[in-house]
N, C-alpha and C positions, 0 to 999 in steps of 0.2 A: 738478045741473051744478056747484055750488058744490065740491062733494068731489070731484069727476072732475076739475076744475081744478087745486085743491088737489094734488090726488095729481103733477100734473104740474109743479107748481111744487115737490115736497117730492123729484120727480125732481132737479129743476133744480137744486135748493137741497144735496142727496148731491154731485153732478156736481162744483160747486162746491168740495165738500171733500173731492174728490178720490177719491168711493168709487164708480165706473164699477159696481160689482155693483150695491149696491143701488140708483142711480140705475134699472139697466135692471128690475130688480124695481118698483120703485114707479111707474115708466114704465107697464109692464107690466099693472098694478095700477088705473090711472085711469079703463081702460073709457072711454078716447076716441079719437078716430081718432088727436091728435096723441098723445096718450102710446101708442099701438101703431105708431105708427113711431119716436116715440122710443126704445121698447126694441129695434126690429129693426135701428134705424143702432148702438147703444150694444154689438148682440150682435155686428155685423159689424167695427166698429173704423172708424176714419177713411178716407173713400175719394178723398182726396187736394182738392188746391185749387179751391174750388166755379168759378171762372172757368174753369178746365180740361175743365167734365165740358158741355160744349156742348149733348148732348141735353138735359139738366137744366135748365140754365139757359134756353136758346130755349124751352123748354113752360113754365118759370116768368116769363118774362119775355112773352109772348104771350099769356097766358092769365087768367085769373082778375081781377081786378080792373085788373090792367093793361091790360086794351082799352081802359076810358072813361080811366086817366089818359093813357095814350098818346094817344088821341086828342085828348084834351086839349093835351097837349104840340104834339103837332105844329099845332095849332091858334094856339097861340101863336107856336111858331117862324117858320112861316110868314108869319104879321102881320108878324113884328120883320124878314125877309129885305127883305117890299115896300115898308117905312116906313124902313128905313135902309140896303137896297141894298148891301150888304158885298160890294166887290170880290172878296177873300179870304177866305175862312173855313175857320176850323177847329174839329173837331169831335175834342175830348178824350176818349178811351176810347169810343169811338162803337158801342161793342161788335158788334152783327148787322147795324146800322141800323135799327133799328126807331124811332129817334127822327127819325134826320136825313131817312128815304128818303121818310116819307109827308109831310114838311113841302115838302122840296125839290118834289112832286107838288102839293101845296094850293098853293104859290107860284108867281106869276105872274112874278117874277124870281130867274134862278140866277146866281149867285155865279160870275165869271170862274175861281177857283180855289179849290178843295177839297182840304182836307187830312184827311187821316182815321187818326188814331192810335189801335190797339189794339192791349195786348200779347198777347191772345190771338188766332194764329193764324188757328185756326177758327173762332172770330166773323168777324175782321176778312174770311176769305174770304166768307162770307154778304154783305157789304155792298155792293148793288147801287147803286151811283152811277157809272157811265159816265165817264169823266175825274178821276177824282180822285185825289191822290197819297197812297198807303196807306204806313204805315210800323206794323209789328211790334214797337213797342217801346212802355215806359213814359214817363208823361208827362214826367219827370225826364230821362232819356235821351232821348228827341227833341228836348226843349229847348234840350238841350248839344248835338244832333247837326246840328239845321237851323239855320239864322242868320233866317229866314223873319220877316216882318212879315202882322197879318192886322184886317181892319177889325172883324171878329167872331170871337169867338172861343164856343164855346159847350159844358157840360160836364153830360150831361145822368143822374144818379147815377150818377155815374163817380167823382170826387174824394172822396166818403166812403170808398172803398178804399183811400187816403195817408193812413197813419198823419201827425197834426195837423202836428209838424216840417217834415216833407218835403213836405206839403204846402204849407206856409207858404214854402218854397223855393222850390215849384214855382209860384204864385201871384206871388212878387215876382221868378221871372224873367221869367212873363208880362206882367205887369205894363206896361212902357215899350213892347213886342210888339203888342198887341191894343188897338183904338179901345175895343169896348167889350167886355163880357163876361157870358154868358149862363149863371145854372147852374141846373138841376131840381134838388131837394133836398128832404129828409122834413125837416119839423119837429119833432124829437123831443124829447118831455120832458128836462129836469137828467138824472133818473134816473125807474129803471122796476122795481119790485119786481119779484118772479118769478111772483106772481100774475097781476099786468097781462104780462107777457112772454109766459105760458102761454095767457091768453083772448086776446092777440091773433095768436099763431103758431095758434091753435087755429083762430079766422077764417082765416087764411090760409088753413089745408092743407084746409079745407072748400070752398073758393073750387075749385078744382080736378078734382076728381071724380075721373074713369077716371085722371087723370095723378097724382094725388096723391103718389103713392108716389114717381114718378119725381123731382117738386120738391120732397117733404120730404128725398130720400135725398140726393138730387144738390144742393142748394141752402139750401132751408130751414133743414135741423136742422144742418150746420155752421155759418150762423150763426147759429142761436140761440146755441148752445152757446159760441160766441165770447164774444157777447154778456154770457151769464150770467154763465160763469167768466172774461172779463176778460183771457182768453191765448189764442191761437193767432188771432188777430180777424180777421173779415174785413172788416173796415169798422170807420170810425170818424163817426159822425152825431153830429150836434149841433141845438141847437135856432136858428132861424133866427136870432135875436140873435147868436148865438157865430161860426155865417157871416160875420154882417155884421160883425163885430169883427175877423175873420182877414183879412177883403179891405179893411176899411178901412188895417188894421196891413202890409197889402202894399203900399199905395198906390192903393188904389183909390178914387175919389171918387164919390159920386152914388152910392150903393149904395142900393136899393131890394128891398123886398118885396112879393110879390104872391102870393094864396091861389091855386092850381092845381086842384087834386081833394081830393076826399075820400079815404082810402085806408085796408085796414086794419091797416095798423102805424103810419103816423101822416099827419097832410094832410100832402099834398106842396103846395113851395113855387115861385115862380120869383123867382130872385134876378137883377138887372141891377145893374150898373156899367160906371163907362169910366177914362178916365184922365183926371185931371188937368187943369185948366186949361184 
């Protein structure tokens, strides 16, 4: 297993420097399920922005390891809905609803008003919340667009997708907006050789079965690839400290950490804060 790894970290590690042949050769070469789709995305070429490709996404997001953190998740959200009652709430890149729709169900109190921001499309059509006001745009753009105040605000791995800047915008407009603030988030190592990268995209696409193909194609292996070589990224994760430091430096007070799930790219976390004084 050691060398079948290898081979896909020695992928990874080509990829990097920029030699697409022999990355999908050594891909090729590793004799594992993740290095035989790594060489079949590397033989197809880029198949556009993983948010985009919905089938992909929904079977990677649904499936595999995500049913016990989801379920988790919404286990949590719903406690925090009936212990602090949030007139308002909004839900940052809420993508299919797979976060907000089983919570709002487990709770015994709904939120007079729901906001639900995704800029994708056809996620944001999936999301079965009955009254809620949906807008089609990125966090940065709805910010500027609504004038809106909300007692909750909640961002459930959505904001690892804003590059750290725009993020840190997006954060301190929230900021004076929202009582208090709710985010799901992985806790990721500083950094992550390509070895550890490899055995754990290689858990992943195991996790999956018959759909494997569709979430390494559709999902998975652009971001690894992000990841490894450091350009084109789809996400930017950090490790729960460096969170806490981005929403303190926004203004946020009372920033808190809480362990969620086990996962296999890294424990995911829940983070809370509120404002001020």
């Amino acid at each position: 297993m050691g060398a079948a790894v290898s081979g896909v970290a020695g992928a990874l590690a080509a990829y990097q420097d920029g030699d697409v042949e022999r990355a999908g050769a050594l891909a090729a070469e590793a004799g594992t399920p993740l290095g035989a789709e790594l060489a079949t995305y590397l033989a197809a070429g880029p198949s556009g922005p993983v948010y985009d490709q919905p089938a992909a996404f929904t079977a990677f997001i649904r499936g595999g390891g995500n049913v016990e953190l989801y379920r988790r998740l919404s286990e949590e959200l719903a406690a925090r809905y009936d212990s602090w009652r949030p007139a308002a709430l909004l839900d940052l890149g809420c993508g299919d609803g797979l976060a907000i729709e089983p919570a709002l169900a487990r709770a015994s109190f709904r939120p007079e008003r729901i906001d639900l921001v995704e800029p994708s499309e056809a996620l944001l059509a999936d999301v079965e919340v009955p009254g809620a006001r949906r807008f089609s745009l990125t966090a940065q753009d709805f910010l500027v667009a609504d004038g809106s105040t909300w007692n909750l605000t909640q961002s459930t791995f959505a904001l690892q997708s804003i590059e750290p800047a725009a993020r840190a915008e997006v954060l301190s407009a929230l900021r004076p907006r929202t009582e208090r603030l709710v985010l799901a988030e992985f806790d990721v190592p500083d950094s992550a050789d390509l070895e550890s990268l490899a055995r754990r995209y290689e858990r992943g696409v195991a996790e999956y079965g018959e759909q494997a193909s569709l979430v390494a194609q559709g999902f998975l292996l652009p971001v690894l690839l992000g990841v490894a070589a450091g350009t084109a990224r789809t996400n930017w994760e950090h490790p729960a400290a460096q969170w806490t430091r981005q929403l303190e430096a926004a203004g946020f007070a009372d920033v808190t950490v809480e362990p969620l799930a086990d996962y296999w790219w890294s424990p995911a976390v829940l983070i809370t804060a509120s404002q001020p004084g």
